[in-house]
C-alpha positions in Angstrom: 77.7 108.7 93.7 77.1 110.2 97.3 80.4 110.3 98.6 81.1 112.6 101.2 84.4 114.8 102.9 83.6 116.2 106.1 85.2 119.5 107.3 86.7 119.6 111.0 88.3 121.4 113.5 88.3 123.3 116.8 85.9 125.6 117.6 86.2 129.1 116.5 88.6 128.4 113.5 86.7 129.5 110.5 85.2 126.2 108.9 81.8 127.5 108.6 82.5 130.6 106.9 84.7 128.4 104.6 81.9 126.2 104.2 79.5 129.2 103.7 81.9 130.4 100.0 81.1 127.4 98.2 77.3 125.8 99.3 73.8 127.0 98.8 73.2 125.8 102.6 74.8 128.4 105.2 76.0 127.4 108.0 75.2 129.8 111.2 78.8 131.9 112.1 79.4 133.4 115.9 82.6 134.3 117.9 81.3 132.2 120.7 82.5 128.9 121.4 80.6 125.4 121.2 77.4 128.3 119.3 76.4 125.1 116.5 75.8 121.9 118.0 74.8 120.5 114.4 76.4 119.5 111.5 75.1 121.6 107.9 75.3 119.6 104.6 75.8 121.4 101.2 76.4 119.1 97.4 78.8 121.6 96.0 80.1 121.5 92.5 83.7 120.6 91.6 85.4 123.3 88.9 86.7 121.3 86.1 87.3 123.8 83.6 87.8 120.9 80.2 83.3 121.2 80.5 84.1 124.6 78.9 86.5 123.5 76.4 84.5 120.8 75.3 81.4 123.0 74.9 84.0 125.2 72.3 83.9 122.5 70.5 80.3 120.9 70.4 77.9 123.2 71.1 75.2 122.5 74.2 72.1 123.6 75.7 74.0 123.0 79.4 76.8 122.1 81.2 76.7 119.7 84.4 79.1 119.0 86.9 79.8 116.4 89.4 78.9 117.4 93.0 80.4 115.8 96.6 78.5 116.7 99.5 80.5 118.5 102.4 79.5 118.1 105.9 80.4 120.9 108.2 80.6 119.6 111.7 80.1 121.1 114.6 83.6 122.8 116.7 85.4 119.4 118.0 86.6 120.3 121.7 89.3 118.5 123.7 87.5 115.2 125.1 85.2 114.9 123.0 86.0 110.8 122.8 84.6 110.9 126.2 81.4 112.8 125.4 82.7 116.9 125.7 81.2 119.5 124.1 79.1 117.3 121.3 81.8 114.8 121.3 79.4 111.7 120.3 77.6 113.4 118.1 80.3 114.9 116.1 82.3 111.5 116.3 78.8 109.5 115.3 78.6 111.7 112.3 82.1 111.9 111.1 82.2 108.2 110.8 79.7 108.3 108.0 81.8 110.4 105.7 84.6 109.4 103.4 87.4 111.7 104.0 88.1 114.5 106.1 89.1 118.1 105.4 91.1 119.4 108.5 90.7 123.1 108.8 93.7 124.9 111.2 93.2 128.1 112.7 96.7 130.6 111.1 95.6 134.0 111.9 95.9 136.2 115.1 92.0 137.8 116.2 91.6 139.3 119.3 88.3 139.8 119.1 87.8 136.0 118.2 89.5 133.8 121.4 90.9 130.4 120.8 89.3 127.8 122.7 93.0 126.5 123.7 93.9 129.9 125.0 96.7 130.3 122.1 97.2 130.1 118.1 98.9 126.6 117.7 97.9 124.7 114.5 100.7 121.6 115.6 99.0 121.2 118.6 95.4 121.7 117.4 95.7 118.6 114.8 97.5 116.5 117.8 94.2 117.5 119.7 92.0 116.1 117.0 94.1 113.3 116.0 94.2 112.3 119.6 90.7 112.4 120.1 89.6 110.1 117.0 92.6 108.0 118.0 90.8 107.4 121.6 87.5 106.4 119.7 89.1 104.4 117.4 90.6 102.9 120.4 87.5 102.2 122.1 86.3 100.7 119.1 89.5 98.0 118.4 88.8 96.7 121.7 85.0 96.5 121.6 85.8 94.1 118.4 88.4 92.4 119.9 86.5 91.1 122.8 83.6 90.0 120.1 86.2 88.4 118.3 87.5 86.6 121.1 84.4 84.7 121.6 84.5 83.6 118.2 87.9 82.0 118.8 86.2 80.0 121.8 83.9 78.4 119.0 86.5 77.4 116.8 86.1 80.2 113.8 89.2 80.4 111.7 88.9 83.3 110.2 88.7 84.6 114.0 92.1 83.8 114.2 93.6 85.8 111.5 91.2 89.1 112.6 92.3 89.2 115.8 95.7 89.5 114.7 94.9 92.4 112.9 92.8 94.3 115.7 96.0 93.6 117.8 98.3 95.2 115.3 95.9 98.3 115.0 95.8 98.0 118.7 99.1 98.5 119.3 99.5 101.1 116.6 97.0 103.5 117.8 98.3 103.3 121.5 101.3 104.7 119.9 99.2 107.8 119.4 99.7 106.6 115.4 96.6 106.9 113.1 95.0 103.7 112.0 96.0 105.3 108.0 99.5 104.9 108.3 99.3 101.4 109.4 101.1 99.2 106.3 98.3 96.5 106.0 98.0 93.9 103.0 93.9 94.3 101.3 93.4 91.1 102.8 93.7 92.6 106.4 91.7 95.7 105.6 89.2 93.0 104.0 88.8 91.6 107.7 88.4 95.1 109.5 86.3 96.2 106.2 83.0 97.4 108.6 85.2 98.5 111.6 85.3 102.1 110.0 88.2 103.5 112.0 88.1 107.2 111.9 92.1 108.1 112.0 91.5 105.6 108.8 89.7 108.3 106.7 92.1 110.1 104.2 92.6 113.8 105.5 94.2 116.6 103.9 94.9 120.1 105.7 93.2 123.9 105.1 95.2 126.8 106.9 92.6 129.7 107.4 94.9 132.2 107.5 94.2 136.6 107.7 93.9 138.4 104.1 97.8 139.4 103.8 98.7 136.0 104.6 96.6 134.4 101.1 98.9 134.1 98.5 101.9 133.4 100.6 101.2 132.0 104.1 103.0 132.8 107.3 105.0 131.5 110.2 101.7 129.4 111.2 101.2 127.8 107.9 105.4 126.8 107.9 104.5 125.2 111.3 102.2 122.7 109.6 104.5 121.9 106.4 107.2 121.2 108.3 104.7 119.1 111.0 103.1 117.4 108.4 106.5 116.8 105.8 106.9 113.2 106.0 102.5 112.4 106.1 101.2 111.8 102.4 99.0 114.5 102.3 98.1 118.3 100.8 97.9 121.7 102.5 95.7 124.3 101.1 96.5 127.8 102.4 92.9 130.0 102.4 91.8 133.4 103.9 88.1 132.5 104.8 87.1 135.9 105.3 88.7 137.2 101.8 87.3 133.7 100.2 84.1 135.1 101.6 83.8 138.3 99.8 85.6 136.5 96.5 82.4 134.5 96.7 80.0 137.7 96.8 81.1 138.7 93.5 80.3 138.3 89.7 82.8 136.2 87.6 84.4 138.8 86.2 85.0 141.1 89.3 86.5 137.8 90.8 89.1 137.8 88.2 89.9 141.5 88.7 89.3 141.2 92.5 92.1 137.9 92.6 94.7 139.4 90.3 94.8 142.2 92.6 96.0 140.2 96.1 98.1 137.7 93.6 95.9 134.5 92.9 95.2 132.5 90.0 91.9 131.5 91.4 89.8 131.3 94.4 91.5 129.0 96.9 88.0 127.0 97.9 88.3 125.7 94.2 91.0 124.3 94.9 89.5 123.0 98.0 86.6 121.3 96.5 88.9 119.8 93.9 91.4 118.2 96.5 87.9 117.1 98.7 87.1 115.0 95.1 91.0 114.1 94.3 91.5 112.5 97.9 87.8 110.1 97.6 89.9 108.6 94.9 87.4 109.5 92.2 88.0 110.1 88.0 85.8 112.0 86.3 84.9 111.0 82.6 82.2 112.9 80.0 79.6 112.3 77.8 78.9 115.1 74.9 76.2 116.0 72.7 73.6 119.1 71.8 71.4 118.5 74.9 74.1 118.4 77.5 77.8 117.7 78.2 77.8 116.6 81.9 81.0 115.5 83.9 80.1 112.0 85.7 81.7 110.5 88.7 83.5 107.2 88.6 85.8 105.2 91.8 89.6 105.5 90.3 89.6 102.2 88.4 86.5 101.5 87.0 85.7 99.7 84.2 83.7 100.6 81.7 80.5 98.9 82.3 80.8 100.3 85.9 81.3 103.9 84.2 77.9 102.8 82.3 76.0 101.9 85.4 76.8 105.3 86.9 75.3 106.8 83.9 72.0 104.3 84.5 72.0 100.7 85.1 69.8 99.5 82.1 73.2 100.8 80.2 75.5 98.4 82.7 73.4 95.6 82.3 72.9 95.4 78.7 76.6 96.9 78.3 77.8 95.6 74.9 81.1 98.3 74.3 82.2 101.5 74.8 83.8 104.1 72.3 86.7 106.5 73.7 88.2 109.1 72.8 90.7 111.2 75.3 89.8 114.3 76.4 93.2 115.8 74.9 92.6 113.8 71.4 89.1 115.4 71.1 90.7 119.4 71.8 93.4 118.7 69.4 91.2 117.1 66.5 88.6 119.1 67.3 85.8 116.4 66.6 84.3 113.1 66.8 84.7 112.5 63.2 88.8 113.7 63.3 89.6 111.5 65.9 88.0 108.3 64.3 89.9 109.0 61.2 93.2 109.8 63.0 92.8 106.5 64.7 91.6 108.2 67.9 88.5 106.4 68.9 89.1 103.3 70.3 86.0 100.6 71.3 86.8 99.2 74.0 85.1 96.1 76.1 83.9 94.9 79.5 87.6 95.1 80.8 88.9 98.3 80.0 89.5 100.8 83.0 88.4 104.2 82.3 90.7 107.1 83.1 90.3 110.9 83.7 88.7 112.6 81.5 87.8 110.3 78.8 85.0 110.8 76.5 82.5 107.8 76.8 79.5 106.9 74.2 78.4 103.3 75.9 76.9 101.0 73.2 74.2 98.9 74.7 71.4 96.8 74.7 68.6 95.2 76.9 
C-alpha cells in the first residue's frame, strides 16, 4: 500500500538529517540556505515490536515489516505560493503525498542562521500554513469558476459543489486550514479530487539541541501551547543526537539511550505517528517461512485485508480465521486459542482490527 507522509519545513531546520536516521537514501545536509532543490524518497520500516513476540512463539525463518515512504522536500521559503525559492515544485510534490510531518526548528546555532533572521517555531508554522493556505486558495477559485459554467448548463450537482468551494472559500481567507473545516462525507465526496493541501493530516517534530531530548525547552512549550486546541501530536527529537543513535549497534543504542533518559530512539516514534496519522491498522500472518506485518486502511474488511495480501485471495475470499494478537501471547498457540474459544471465522463483513492474526480461507 504506497501511501506516503511528506516531511516539511523551513530551510535550515534539520529535516534532512532527520530524514537521514531512519532511510537507506540520504539526503545531502549544508548550512546554506535554499542548498537542495529536490525532494529525496526513502520506504522506511515501521517498529512494531508484537513481530518479535510472535516469533517467541512460532518460530520463523524472517520477520517483515510494513514500510511508508517519506518524502523529504526541499526548504519551503516565505512565498513560495507565488513561485519563491522552489515554491511550485515543493507545492507540486507535496500534493501527491498523504500526510504531512511538520518539522520546527527549537534549538539556538550560531553557526547555522535562520532564514527568518530569528528562532520562532509559532511563526515558522504560520509561514507554512500561510503559504499552502494561498495555494489552496488559488486552487478553490480555479474550481469555482469551472464550476460556474456548469451551473450555466443546468448541472445539479453543480449547484450543491459550489456551495461547498464557497464555504472552503471563505474558510481559508480566514487564514483557517481546509482540515478544520466541519464538512458532512457527502461534501468532501464533491471536492474528493480537489486535493487541498492545508487538508492533509499534519502532525509536529521539534528538532531541538541534545540537552533539550528528553525534556524539551521554552521553544517546544511555545508550540504545545500554539497548537493546544488543534487535534494533533508533537514529537520532541534532537536530530543531531538521533543521528549518532542511528550510527550504533542495537545494543549500544540501549546503553547509549538509557544514558540521556529515553526509552527509545525518538525517530521511532516518528515513523510510527507518520503510519498512525494515514489512518492505517496493521494485521499479521504467521508461520515457519515468515511472519510479516501487512498494511490495511483503518476499517477494512476482511476480504479487503485478503486482497492486500494478493488479489486471487480477495477474489476467491470464502472466510477468514482470527485470532487477536493478545489471545495468541496469552495461549501461546494456534491450537490453545481454538480450544479456549479464541479463533473465530469470520466472513465477508467483518472489519479487521490492529493486530489481528489472519489465515484467509479461499478459493478460485
Amino acid at each position: 500500500m504506497a501511501l506516503t507522509c511528506g516531511i516539511v519545513g523551513l530551510t535550515n531546520i534539520g529535516k534532512s538529517t532527520i530524514f537521514n536516521c531512519f532511510s537507506n537514501t540520504k539526503a545531502e545536509i549544508t548550512n546554506y540556505t535554499y542548498s537542495t532543490s529536490k525532494s529525496n524518497i526513502g520506504m522506511v520500516k515501521v517498529p512494531d515490536p508484537r513481530l518479535k513476540e510472535l516469533e517467541k512463539l512460532q518460530p520463523t525463518e524472517k520477520l517483515v515489516q510494513v514500510v511508508v515512504d517519506i518524502v523529504d522536500m526541499p526548504g519551503l521559503a516565505k512565498g513560495a505560493s507565488k513561485g519563491e525559492g522552489v515554491g511550485n515544485k515543493f507545492l507540486g510534490e507535496l500534493r501527491n503525498t498523504d500526510a504531512i510531518i511538520h518539522v520546527l526548528r527549537c534549538f539556538d546555532d550560531e553557526n547555522l542562521p535562520h532564514v527568518e533572521g530569528s528562532i520562532d517555531p509559532v511563526r515558522d508554522i504560520e509561514i507554512l500554513d500561510f503559504e499552502l493556505q494561498v495555494a489552496d486558495l488559488e486552487s478553490v477559485e480555479k474550481r469555482i469558476s469551472k464550476v460556474e459554467k456548469l451551473i450555466k448548463t443546468g448541472d445539479k450537482e453543480a449547484k450543491k459543489t459550489i456551495e461547498v468551494l464557497n464555504k472552503y472559500k471563505s474558510h481559508i481567507e480566514n487564514f483557517q486550514n481546509a482540515r478544520t473545516l466541519e464538512v458532512t462525507e457527502e461534501e468532501k465526496r464533491l471536492l474528493g479530487d480537489l486535493f487541498l493541501l492545508t487538508s492533509k493530516p499534519v502532525f509536529y517534530v521539534c528538532n531541538v539541541d541534545d540537552e533539550s531530548a528528553s525534556s524539551g525547552n521554552k521553544y517546544t512549550e511555545k508550540v504545545t501551547e500554539y497548537l493546544k486546541d488543534q487535534n494533533t501530536e508533537i514529537i520532541v527529537i534532537a536530530a543531531q543526537l538521533e543521528a549518532e543513535i542511528a550510527e550504533l549497534d542495537s545494543e549500544e543504542q540501549l546503553e547509549f539511550l538509557n544514558d540521556i533518559g529515553l526509552s527509545e530512539p525518538g525517530v521511532d516514534k516518528l515513523i510510527r505517528s507518520a503510519y498512525s496519522i494515514l489512518n492505517l491498522d496493521t494485521f499479521f500472518t504467521i508461520g515457519p517461512k515468515e511472519i510479516r506485518a501487512w498494511t490495511i486502511k483503518r476499517g477494512a474488511t476482511a476480504p479487503e485485508a485478503a486482497g492486500v495480501i494478493h488479489s486471487d485471495l480477495q477474489r476467491g475470499f470464502i472466510r477468514a480465521e482470527v485470532i487477536k494478537y493478545k489471545d495468541f501471547i496469552e495461549l501461546k498457540s494456534e491450537h490453545a486459542c481454538k480450544e479456549a474459544g479464541k479463533l473465530h471465522v469470520e466472513g465477508k463483513k467483518y472489519i479487521v482490527e490492529d493486530g489481528d492474526l489472519l489465515n484467509i480461507r479461499f478459493n478460485v
